[in-house]
Z-matrix of the N, CA and C atoms (Angstrom, degrees):
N
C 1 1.451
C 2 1.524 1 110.06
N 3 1.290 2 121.79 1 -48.93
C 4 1.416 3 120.35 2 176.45
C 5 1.469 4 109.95 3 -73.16
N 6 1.118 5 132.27 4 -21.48
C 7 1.391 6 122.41 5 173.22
C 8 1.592 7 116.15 6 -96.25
N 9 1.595 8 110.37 7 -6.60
C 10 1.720 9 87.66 8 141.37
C 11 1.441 10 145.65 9 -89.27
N 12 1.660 11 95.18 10 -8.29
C 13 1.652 12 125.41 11 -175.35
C 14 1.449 13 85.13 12 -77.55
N 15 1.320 14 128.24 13 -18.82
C 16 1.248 15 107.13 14 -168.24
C 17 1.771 16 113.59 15 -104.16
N 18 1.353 17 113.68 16 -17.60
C 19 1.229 18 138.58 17 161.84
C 20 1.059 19 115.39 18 -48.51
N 21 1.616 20 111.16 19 -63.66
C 22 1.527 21 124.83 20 -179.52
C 23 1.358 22 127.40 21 -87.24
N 24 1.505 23 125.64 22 -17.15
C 25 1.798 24 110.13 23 124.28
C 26 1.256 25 124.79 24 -39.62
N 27 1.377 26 127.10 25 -40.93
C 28 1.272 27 102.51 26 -169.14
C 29 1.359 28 114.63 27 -92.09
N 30 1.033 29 118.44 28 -49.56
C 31 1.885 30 106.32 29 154.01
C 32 1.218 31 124.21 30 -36.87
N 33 1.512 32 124.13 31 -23.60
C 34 1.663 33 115.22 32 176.81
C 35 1.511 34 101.37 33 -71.62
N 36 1.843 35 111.89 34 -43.60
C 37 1.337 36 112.49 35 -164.33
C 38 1.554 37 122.64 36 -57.03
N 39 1.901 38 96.92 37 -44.03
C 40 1.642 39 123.52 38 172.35
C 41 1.639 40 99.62 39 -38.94
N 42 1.286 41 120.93 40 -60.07
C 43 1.537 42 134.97 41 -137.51
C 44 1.504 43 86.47 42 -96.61
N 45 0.949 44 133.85 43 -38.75
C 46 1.735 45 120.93 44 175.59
C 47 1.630 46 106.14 45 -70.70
N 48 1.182 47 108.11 46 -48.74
C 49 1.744 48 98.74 47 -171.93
C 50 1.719 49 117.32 48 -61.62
N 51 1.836 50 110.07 49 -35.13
C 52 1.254 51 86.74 50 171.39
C 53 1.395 52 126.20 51 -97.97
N 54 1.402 53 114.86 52 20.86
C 55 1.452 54 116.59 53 159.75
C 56 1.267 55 117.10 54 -83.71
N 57 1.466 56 127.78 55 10.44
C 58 1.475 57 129.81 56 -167.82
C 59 1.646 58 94.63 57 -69.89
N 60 1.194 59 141.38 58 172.85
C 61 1.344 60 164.76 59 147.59
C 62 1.697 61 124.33 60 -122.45
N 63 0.938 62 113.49 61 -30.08
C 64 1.351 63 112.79 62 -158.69
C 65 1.846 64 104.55 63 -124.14
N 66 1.574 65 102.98 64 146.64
C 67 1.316 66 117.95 65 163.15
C 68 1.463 67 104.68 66 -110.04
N 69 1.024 68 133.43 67 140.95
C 70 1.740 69 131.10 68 153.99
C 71 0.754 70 106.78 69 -158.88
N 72 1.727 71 112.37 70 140.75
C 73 1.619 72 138.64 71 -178.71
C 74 1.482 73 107.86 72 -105.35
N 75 1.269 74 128.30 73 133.28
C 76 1.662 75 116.34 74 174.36
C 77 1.647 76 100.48 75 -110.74
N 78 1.170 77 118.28 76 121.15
C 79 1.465 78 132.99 77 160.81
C 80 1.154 79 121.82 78 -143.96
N 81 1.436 80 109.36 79 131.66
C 82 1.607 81 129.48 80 170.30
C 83 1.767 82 114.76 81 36.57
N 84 1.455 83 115.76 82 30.18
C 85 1.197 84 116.95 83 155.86
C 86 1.655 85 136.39 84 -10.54
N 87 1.202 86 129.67 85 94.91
C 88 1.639 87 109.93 86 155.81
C 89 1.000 88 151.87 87 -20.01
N 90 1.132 89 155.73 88 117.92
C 91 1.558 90 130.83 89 153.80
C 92 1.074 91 135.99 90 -23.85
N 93 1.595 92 134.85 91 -47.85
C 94 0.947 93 160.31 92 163.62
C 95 1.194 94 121.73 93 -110.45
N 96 1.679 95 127.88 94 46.36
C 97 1.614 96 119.47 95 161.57
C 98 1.438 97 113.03 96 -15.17
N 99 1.367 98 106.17 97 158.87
C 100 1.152 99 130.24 98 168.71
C 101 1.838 100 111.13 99 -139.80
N 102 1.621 101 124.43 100 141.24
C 103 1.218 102 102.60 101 -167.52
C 104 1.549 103 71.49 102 -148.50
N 105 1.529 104 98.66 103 164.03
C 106 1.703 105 128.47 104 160.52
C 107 1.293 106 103.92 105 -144.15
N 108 1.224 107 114.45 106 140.69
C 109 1.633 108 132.35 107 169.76
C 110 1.493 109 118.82 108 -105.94
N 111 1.257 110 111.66 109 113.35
C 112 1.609 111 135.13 110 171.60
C 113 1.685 112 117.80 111 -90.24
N 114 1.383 113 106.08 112 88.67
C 115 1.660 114 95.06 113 168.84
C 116 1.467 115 121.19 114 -48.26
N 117 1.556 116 113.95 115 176.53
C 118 1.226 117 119.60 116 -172.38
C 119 2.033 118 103.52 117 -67.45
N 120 1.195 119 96.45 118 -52.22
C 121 1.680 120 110.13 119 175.59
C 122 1.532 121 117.10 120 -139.17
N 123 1.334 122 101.43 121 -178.32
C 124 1.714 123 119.31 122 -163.96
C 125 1.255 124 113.16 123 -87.13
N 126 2.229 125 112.19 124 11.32
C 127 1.092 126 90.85 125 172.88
C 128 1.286 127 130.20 126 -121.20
N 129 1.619 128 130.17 127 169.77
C 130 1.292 129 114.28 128 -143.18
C 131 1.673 130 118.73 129 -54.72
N 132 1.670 131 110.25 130 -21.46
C 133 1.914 132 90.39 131 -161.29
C 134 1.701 133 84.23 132 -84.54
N 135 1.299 134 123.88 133 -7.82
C 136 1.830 135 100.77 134 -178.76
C 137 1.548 136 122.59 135 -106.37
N 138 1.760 137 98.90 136 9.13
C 139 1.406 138 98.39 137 175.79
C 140 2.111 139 94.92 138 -97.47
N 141 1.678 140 110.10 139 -14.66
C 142 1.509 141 101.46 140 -163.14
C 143 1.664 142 96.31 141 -87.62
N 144 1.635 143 111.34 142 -30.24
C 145 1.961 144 106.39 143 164.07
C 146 1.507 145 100.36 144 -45.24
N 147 1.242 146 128.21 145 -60.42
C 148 1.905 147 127.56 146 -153.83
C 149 1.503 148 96.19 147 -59.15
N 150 1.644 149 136.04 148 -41.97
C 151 0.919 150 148.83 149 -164.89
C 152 1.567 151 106.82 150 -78.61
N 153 1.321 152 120.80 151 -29.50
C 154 1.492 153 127.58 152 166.45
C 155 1.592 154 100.69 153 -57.93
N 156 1.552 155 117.51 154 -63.54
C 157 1.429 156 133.51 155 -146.72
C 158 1.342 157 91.60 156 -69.19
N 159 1.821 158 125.02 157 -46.88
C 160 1.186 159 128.40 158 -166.96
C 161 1.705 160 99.32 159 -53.46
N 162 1.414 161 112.84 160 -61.89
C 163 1.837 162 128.48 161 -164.18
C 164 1.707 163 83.97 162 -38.02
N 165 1.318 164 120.56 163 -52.67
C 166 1.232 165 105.20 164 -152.74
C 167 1.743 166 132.05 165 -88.50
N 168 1.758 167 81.30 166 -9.58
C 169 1.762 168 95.89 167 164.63
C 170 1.490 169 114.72 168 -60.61
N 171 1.856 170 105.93 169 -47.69
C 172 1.307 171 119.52 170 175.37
C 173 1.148 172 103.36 171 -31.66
N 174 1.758 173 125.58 172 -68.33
C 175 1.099 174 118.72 173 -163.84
C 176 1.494 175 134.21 174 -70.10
N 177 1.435 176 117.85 175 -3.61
C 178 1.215 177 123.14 176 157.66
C 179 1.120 178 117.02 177 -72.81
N 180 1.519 179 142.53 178 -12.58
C 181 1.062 180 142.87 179 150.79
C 182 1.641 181 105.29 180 104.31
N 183 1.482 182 129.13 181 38.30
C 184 1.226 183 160.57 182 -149.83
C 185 1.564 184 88.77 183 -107.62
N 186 1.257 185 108.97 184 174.84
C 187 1.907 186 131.68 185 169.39
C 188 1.437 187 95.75 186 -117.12
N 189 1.667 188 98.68 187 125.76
C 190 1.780 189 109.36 188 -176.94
C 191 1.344 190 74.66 189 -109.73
N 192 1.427 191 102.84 190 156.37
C 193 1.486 192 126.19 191 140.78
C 194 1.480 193 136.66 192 -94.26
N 195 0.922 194 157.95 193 153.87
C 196 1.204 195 152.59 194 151.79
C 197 1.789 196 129.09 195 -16.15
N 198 0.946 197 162.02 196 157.24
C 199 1.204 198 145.35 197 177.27
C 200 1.618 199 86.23 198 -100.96
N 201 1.637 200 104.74 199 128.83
C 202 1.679 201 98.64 200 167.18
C 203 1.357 202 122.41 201 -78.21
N 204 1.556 203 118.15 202 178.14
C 205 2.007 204 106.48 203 -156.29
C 206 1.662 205 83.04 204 -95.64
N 207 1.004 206 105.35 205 148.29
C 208 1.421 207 137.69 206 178.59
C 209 1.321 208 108.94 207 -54.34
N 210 0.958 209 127.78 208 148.98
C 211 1.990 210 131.80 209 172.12
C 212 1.698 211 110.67 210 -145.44
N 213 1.101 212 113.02 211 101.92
C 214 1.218 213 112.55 212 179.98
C 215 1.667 214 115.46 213 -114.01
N 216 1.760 215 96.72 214 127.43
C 217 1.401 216 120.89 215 -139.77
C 218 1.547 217 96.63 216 -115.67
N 219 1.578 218 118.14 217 122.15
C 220 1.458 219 132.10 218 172.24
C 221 1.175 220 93.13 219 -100.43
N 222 1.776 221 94.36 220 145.67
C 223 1.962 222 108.53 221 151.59
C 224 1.651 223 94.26 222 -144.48
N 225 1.059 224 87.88 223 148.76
C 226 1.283 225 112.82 224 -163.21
C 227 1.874 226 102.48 225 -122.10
N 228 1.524 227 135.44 226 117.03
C 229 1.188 228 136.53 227 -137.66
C 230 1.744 229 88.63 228 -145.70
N 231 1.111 230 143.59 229 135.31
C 232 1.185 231 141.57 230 168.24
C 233 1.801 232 106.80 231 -94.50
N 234 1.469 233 113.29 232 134.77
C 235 1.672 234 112.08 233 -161.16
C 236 1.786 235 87.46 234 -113.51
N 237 0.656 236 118.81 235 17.01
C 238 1.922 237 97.59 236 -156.87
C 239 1.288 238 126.87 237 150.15
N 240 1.627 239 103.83 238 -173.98
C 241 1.652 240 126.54 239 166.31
C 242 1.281 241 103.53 240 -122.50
N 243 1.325 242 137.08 241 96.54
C 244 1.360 243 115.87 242 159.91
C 245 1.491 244 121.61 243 -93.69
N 246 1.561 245 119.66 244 158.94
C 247 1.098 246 95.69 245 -155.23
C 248 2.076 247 92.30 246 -124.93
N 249 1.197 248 111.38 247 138.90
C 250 1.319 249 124.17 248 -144.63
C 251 1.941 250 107.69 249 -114.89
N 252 1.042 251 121.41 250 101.04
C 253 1.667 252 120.65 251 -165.01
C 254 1.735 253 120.18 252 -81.38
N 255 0.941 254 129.25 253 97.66
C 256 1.458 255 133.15 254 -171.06
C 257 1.478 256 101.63 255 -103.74
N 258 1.159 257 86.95 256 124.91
C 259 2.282 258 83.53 257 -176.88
C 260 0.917 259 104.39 258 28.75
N 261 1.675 260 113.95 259 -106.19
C 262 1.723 261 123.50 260 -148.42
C 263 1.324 262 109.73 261 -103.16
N 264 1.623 263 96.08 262 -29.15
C 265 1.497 264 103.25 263 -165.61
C 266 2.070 265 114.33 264 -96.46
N 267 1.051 266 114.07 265 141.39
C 268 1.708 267 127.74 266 -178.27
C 269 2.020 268 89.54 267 -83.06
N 270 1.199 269 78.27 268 136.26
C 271 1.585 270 95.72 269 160.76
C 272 1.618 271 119.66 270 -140.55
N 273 1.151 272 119.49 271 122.57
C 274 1.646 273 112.81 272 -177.20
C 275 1.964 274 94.27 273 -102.01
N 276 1.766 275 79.53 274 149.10
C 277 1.262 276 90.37 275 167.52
C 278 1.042 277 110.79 276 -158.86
N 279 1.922 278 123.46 277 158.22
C 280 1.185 279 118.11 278 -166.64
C 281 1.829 280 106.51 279 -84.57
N 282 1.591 281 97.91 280 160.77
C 283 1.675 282 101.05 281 -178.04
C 284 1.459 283 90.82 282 -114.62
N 285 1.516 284 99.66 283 143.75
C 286 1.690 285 105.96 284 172.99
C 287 1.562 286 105.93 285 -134.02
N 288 1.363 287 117.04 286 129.88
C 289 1.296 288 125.42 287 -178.78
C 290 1.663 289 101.79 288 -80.76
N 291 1.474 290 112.99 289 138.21
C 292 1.545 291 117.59 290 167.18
C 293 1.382 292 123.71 291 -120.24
N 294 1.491 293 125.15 292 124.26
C 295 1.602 294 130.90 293 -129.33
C 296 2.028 295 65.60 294 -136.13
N 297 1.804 296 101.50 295 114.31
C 298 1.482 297 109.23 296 165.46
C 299 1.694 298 117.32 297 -125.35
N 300 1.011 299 115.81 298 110.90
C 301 1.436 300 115.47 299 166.96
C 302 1.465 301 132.56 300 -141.77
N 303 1.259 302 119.75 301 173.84
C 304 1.845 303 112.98 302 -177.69
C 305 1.445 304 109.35 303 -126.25
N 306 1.618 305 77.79 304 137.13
C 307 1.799 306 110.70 305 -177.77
C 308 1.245 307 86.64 306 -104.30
N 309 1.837 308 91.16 307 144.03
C 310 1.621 309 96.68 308 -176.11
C 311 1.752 310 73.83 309 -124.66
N 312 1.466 311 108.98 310 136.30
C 313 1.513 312 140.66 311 175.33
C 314 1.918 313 99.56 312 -95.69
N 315 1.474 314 93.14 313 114.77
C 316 2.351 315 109.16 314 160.95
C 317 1.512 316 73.56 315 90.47
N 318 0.782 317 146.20 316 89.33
C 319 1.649 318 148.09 317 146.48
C 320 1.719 319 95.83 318 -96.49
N 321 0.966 320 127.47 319 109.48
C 322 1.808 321 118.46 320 -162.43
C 323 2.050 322 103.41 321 -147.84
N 324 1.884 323 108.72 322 -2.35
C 325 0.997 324 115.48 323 168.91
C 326 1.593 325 120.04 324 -80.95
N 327 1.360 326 117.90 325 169.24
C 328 1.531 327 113.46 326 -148.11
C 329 1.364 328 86.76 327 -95.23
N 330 1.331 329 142.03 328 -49.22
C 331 1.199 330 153.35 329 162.96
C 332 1.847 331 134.58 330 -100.54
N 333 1.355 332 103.49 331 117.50
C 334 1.245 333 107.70 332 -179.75
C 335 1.590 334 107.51 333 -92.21
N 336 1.474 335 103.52 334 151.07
C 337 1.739 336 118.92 335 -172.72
C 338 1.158 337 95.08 336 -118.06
N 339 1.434 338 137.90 337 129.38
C 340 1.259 339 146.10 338 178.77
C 341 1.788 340 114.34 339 -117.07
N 342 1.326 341 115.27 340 126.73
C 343 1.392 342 104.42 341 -153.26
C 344 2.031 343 89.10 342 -121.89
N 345 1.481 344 97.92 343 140.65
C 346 1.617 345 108.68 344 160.75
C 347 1.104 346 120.36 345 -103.11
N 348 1.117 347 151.65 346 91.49
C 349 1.423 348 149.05 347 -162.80
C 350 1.781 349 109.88 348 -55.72
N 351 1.456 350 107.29 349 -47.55
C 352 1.374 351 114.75 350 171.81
C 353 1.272 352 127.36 351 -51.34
N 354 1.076 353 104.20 352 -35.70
C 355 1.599 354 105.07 353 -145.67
C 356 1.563 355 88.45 354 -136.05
N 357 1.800 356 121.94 355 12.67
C 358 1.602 357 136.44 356 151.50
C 359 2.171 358 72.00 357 55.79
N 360 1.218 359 139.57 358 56.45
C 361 1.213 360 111.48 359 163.93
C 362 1.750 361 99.08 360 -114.83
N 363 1.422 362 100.76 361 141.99
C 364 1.624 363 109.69 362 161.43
C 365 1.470 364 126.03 363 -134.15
N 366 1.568 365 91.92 364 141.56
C 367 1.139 366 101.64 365 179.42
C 368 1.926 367 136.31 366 -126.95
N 369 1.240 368 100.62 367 157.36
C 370 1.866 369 96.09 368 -155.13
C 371 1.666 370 89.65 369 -101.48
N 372 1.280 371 118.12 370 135.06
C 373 1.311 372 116.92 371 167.50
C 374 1.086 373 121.24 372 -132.81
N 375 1.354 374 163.65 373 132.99
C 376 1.334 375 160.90 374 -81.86
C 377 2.021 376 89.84 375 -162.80
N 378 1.150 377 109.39 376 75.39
C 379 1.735 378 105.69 377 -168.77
C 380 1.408 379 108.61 378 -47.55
N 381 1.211 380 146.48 379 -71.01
C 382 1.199 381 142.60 380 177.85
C 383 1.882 382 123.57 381 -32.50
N 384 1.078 383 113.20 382 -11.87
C 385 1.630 384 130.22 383 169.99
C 386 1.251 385 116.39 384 -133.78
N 387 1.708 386 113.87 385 -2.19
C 388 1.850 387 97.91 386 -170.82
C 389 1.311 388 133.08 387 48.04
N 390 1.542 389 93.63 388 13.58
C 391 2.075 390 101.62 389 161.95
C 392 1.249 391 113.31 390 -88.48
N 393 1.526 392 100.32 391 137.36
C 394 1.691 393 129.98 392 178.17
C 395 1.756 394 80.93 393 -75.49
N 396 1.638 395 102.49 394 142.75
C 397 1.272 396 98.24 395 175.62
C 398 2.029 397 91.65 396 -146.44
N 399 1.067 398 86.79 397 16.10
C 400 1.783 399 100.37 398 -166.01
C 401 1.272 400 109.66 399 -162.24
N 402 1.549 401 123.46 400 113.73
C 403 1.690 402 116.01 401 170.02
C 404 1.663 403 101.32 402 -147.19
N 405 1.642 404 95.00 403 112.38
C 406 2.091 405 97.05 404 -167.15
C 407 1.882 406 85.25 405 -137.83
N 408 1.745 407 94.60 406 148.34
C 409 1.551 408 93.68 407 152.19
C 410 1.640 409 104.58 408 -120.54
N 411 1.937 410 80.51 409 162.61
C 412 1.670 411 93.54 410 -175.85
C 413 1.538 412 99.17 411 -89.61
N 414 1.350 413 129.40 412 117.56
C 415 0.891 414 130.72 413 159.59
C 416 1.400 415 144.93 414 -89.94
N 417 1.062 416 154.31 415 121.76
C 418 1.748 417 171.70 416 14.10
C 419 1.685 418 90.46 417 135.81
N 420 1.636 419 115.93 418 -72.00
C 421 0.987 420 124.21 419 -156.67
C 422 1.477 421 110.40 420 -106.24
N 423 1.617 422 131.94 421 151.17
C 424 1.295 423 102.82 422 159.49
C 425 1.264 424 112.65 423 -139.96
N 426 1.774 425 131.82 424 157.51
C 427 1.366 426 125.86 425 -149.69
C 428 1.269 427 99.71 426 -44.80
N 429 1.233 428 119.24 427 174.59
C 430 1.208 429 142.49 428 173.96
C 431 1.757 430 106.02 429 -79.80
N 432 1.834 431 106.60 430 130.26
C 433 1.413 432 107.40 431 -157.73
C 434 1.628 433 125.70 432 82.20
N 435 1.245 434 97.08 433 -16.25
C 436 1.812 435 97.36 434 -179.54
C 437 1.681 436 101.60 435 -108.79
N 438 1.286 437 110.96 436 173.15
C 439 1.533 438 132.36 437 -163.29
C 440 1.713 439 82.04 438 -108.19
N 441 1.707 440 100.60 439 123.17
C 442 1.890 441 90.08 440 144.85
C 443 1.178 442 132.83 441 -88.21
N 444 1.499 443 92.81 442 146.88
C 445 1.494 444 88.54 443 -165.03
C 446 1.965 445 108.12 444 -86.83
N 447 1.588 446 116.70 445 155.32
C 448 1.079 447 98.87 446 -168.80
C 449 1.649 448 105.46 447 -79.08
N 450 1.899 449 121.42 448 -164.69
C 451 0.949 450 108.76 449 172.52
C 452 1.915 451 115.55 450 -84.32
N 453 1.437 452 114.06 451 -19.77
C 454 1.192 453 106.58 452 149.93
C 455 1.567 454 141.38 453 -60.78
N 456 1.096 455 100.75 454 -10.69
C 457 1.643 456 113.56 455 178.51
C 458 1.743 457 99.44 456 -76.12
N 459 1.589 458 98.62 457 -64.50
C 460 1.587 459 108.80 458 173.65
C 461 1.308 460 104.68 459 0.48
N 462 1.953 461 82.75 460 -93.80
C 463 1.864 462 119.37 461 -167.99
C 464 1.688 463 91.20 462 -29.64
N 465 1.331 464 119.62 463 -79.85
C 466 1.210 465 142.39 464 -153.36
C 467 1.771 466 97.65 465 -33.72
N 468 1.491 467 101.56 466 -70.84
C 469 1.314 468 90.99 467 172.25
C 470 1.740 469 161.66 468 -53.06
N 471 1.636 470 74.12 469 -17.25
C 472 1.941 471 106.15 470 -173.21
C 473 1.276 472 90.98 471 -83.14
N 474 1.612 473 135.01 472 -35.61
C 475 1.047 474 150.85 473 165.47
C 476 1.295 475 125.68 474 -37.53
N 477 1.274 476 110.86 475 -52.40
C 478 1.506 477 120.22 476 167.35
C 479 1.561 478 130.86 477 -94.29
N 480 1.372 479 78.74 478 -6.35
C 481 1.387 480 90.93 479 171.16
C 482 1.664 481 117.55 480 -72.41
N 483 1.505 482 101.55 481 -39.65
C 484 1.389 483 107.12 482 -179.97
C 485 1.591 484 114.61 483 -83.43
N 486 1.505 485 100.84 484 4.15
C 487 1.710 486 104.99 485 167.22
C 488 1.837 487 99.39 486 90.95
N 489 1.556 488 136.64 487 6.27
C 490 0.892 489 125.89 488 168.79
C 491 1.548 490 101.94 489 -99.87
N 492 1.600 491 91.47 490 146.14
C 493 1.847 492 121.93 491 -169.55
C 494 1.317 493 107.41 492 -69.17
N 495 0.917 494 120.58 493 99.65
C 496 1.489 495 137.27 494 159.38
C 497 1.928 496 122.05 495 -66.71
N 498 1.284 497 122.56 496 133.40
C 499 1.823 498 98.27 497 154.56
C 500 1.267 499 121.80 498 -93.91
């Protein structure tokens, strides 16, 4: 008897931990959050995920912001001489490393939502400190025996999790 009680704790324990989904931190919340969601990039299937996640903030009844316009930022770094073999003849030429990323310009919401289209992962970040205070994916499938949850359920929950009022 005790060594199946003891069996079946540990399969309950196994089977709860990898059904977990969600990280959330609760700190010093607003009254009135304010959030904008930034996909991973500018292209269409990961700006139309942010646009899923956004529909469904709406529906918690939250303050969206605008998505701010994109700024995409070159640097240009000189690495060297490399030196380059053509038939007979040597040719040197310089190597330049290129460093590309996006600045988003009026970012002025209290919380940014950061979306992976791939990997359906999102994340809550606290803009004024750049703390992750939220990291869940929306998932497709769900274990076997469990309900999926939708992607409004997600939001909804990560939502309250962090102690902001949802309807």
């Amino acid at each position: 008897m005790k060594k199946n009680l003891s069996v079946f704790l540990l399969l309950f324990f196994i089977v709860s931990c990898t059904t977990t989904q969600e990280f959330v931190v609760r700190r010093n919340v607003p009254t009135n959050p304010t959030f904008v969601v930034i996909p991973a990039n500018n292209l269409l299937y990961q700006v139309e995920f942010a646009n899923k996640i956004e529909s469904s903030l709406l529906e918690t009844g939250v303050s969206v912001h605008q998505r701010p316009s994109l700024k995409e930022v070159r640097k240009k770094q000189s690495v060297g001489k490399t030196e380059k073999k053509e038939s007979e003849s040597r040719n040197s030429e310089e190597a330049t490393l290129v460093e590309a990323y996006t600045a988003y310009d009026g970012l002025n919401a209290d919380y940014l939502i950061t979306t992976y289209a791939g990997s359906e992962q999102v994340r809550i970040i606290k803009r004024e400190t750049n703390e992750v205070l939220a990291s869940f994916k929306i998932l497709n499938t769900a274990p076997p025996g469990e309900k999926l949850t939708s992607t409004y359920e997600s939001i909804k929950n990560a939502l309250k999790s962090m102690g902001v009022a949802t309807k």
